[in-house]
N, C-alpha and C positions, 0 to 999 in steps of 0.2 A: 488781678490776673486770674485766680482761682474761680470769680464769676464768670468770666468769659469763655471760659474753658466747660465749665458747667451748662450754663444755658445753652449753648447749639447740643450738648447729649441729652439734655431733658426733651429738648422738643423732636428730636430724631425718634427719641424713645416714647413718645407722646403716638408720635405720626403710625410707628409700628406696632402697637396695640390696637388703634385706630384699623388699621389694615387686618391687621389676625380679625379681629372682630366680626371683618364681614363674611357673611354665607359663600363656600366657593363654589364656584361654577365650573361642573365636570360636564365630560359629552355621555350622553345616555349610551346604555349598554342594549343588547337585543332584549334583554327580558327588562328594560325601563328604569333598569338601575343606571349608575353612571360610570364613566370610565372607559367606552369603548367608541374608537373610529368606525368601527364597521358599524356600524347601526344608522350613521351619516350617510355614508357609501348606502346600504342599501337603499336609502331613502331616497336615491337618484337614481335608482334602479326603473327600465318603463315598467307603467302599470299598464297591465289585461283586465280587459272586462271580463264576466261570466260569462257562458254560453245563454243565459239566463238574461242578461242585460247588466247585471250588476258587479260590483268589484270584487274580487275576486282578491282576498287581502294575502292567504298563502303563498301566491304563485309571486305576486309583487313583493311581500315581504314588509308591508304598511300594515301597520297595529290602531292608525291614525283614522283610516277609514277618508279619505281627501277622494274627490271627486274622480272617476276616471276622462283618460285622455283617451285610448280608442274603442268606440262601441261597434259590439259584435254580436249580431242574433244566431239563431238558426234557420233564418229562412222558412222559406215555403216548403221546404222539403222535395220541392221539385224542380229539374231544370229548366231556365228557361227558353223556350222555343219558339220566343215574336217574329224572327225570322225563318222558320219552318226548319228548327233545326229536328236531326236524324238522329237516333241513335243507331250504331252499327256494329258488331261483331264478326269480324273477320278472321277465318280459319286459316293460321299460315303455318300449320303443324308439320302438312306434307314439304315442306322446303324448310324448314327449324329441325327438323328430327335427322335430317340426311346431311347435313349440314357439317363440319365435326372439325371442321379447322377454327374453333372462335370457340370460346363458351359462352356468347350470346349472341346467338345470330341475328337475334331479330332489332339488334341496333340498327342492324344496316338496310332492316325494310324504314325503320322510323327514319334514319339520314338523307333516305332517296326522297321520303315523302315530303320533307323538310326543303329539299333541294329545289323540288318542285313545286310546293303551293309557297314559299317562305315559310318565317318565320311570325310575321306581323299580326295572319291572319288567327293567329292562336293564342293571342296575346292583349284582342281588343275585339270591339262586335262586330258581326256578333258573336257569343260565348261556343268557343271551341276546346274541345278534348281530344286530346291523342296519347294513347299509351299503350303499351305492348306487354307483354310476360312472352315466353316462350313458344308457347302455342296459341295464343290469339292478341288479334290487333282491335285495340278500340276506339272506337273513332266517334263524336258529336258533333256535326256538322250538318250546313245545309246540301240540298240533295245534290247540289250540282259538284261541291267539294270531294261528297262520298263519290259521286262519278271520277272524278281526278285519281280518287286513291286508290279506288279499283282499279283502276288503268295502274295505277305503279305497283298495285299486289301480283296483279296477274301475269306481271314481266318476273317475279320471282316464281310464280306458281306454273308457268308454262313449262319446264322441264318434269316437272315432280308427277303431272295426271299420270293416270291408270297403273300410279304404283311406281312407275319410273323412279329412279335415285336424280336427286339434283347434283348433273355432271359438274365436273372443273372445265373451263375453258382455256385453255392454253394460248396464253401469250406471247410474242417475242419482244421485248425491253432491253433497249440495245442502246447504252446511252453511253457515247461518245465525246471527245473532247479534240479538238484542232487547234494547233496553237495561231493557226491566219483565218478570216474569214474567206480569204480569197477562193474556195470551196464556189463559192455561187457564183463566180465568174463562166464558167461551165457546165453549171446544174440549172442554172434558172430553165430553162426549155423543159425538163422535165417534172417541174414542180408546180402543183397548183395551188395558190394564194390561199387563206382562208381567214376571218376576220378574227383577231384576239383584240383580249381588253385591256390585259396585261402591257405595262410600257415598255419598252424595248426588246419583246419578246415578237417573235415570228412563228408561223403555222405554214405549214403545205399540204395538201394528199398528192399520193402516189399510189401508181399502178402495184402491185405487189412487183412487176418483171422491172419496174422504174427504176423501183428501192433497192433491186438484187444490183442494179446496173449501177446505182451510186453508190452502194455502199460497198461494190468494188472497185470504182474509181477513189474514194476516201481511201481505202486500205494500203492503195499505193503511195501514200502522201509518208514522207518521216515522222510530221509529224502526229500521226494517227495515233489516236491509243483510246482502247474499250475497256472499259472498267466495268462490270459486270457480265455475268453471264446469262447470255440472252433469253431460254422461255423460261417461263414461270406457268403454273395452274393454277388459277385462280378461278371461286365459286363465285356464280354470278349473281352483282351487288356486292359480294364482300368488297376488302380490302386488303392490301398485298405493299410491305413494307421490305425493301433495298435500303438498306444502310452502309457505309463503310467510313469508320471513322476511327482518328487516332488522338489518342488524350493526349494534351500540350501543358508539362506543370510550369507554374510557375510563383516567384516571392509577388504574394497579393499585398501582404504590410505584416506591421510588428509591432508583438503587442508588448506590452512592461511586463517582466517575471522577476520579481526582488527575489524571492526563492532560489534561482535560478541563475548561472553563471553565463553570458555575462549581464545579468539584469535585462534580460528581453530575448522575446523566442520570435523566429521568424514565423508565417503564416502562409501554407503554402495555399495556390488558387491553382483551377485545371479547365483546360476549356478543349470542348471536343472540337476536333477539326477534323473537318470532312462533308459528307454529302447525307441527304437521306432522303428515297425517294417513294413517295407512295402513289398508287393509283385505284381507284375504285370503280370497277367495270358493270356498266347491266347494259344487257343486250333488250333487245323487244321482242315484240310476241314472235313476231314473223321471225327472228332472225335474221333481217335483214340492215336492220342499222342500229348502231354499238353507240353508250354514252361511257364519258368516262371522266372522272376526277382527277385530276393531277395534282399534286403536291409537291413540290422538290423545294429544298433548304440547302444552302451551301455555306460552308463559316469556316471561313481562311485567317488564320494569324499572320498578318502583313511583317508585324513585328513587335517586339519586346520591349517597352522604349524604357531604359536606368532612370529612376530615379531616386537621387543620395538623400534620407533620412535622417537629423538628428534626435540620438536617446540619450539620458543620462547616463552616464559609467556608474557605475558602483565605488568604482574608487576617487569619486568626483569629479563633475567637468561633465566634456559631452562626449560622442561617441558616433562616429558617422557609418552606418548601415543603406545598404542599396535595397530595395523593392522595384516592381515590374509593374509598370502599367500596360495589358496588351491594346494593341490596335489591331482592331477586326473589321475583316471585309467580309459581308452576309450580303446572299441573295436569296428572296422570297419569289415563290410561284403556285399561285393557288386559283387554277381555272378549268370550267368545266368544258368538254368537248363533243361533238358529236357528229360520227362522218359514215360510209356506208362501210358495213363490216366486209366487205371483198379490196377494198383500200387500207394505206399503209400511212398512219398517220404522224408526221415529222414535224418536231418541236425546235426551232430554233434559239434557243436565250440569250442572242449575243454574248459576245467578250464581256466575261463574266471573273471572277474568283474562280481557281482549276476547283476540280469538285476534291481531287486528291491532296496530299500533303507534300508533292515533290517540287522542288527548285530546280531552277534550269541552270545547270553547269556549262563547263565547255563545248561548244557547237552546239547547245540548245539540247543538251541532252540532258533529260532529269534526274535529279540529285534527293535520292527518296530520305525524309526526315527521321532522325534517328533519336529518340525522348534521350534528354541531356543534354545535348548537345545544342548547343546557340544555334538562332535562324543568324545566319551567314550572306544567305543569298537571298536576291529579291523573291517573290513567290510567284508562280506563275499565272498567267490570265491566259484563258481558251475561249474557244466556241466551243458551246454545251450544246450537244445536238441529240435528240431523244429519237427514236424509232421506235413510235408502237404499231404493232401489229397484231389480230387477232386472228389464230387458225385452226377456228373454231372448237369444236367440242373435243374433251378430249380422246373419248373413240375414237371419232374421226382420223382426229391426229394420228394414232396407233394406228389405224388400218391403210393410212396414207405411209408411214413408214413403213411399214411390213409390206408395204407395194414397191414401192421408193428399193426397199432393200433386195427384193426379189428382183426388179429389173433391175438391179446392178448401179442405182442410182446412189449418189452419196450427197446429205444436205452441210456437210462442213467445210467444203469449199474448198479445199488444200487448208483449211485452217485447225488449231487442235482446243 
């Protein structure tokens, strides 16, 4: 009995001598000792070559000296110009320096340029440069490109010669919502077509006398409603942002707090609803025909939809908590336009998401959303109808109302 007992703890105690014995195997440290994960980790870190050609063991953090993977020279030190490319410096000081709605004006020469040659052409051959600072633009390109860009610098530079201040141009953005399309039953005759790319989105021009005349046949509808006020001044090429939006909180989910009574905290989530809409205007040399960007966003909360959660209790068992999933109705519009600047250019976006937060109550009349309170009611869906218009410079404009106001003329229509 006593040998049986014995022999399996001799050989157990044989086996773990045997084990101690051998050499252990630790992870090397950064200085080659052992003991440290990180020194693994670095060791999958990419390697840089030198500017030199060679590896560069600092910057990789290889003490190993292992081959590198991307080689990097210095070149010829010069660009190159197999396709006759240009170097070009362009002075756009006179329109940066007058500038003073933005702290960096000259984003918005580099986005027109962009608008206009793409994107592609700077990004593959042949080798193009464009960049900007404050007061000059720099451009490498072939000669026919630098032609292009001058054409887009000189639509910012045409107000600013002989000293000139670059005016604001004053726009009217009148953007409207109808709860029926049926609007076009009686407009089409005065509206002229014009091609978008955009899906389900419509374009017209109008006469300026056209737009006075529809936009007082709309105003007699109940269900009319203008959501913004109409001009703005905007510098030409900037960009000019309409927002109107109201935060919607809501239980996003819930996390475990054992700390914490009763073992889990809620997590709240917020999502803004409402509209925002930008537009980005440059006129041309002449004056005579206007380009512009549009941008509008719309994000409506259809609705909140419950869903019941199980957590542990604390005091054992489970414990059923509610969380919110919302459902969201968004609509995108991001197109450029261009039409003669003495026309009035109207945006259709079909029955859409309302740009606002309001429900339609009894007899269709809206029920404005109050933070807290449950959506109750379905949310509404409009025709989104934009009105741009540009009336011109903003001189202009002043000495047209100080005329307007002297002949006894009034531009608010009975409206306030």
């Amino acid at each position: 009995m006593f040998t049986r007992i014995v022999a399996p703890l001799v050989v157990m105690l044989l086996a773990s001598s045997i084990i101690l014995a051998q050499p252990s195997t630790r992870l090397p440290t950064d200085d080659g000792s052992a003991g440290s994960w990180q020194a693994i980790k670095k060791s999958e870190s990419p390697v840089r070559t030198s500017a030199g050609g060679g590896v560069s063991l600092a910057a990789s953090g290889l003490a190993n000296g292992s081959a590198p993977i991307t080689s990097v020279s210095k070149g010829s030190g010069k660009l190159p110009n197999d396709h006759g490319q240009l170097w070009r410096e362009y002075d756009i000081s006179p329109y940066t320096s007058r500038v003073t709605t933005t702290e960096h004006p000259q984003k918005a020469v580099i986005d027109w340029i962009l608008r206009d040659t793409g994107t592609e052409v700077w990004f593959s051959e042949p080798l193009g440069i464009l960049s900007a600072t404050r007061n000059t633009l720099y451009v490498y390109h072939t000669e026919e490109m630098q032609g292009l860009i001058g054409d887009v610098v000189d639509r910012f530079l045409v107000d600013c010669i002989d000293g000139r201040e670059a005016e604001s141009y004053a726009f009217s953005l009148r953007l409207i919502t109808i709860a029926s399309p049926n609007w076009r039953t009686t407009a089409m005759s005065l509206l002229q077509p014009v091609d978008v790319k955009a899906a389900g989105v419509d374009a017209w021009l109008l006469s300026k006398e056209n737009a006075a005349v529809l936009i007082g046949q709309l105003q007699k509808r109940t269900d009319f409603r203008e959501l913004n006020s109409p001009n703005v001044l905007i510098n030409n090429g900037q960009s000019h942002t309409i927002a109107r939006t109201t935060p919607r909180n809501y239980v996003r989910s819930v996390r475990m707090r054992p700390d914490v009574w009763p073992g889990h905290e809620l997590n709240m989530g917020q999502i803004l609803e409402g509209y925002s809409l930008q537009i980005s205007p440059l006129m041309t040399v002449d004056g005579n025909t206007i380009d512009v960007v549009v941008r509008c966003h719309i994000d409506q909360v259809e609705k909140l939809v419950p869903v019941p959660v199980d957590v542990p209790s604390p005091s054992g068992g489970a414990q059923r908590v509610q969380i919110q999933v919302p459902q969201v109705v968004s609509w995108r519009l991001h197109e450029r336009f261009r039409w003669p600047a003495s026309q009035v250019m109207l945006l259709g976006c079909g029955v859409v998401a309302s740009p606002t937060a309001e429900r339609s109550g009894l007899l269709g009349l809206p029920i404005p959303s109050v933070p807290g309170i449950p959506l109750t009611k379905s949310p509404n869906r409009a025709d989104a109808l934009l009105f741009i218009e540009c009336k011109g410079k903003q001189s202009q404009t002043l000495l047209e109302a100080k005329r307007d106001l002297r002949d006894g003329q009034s531009n608010f229509n009975g409206r306030y």
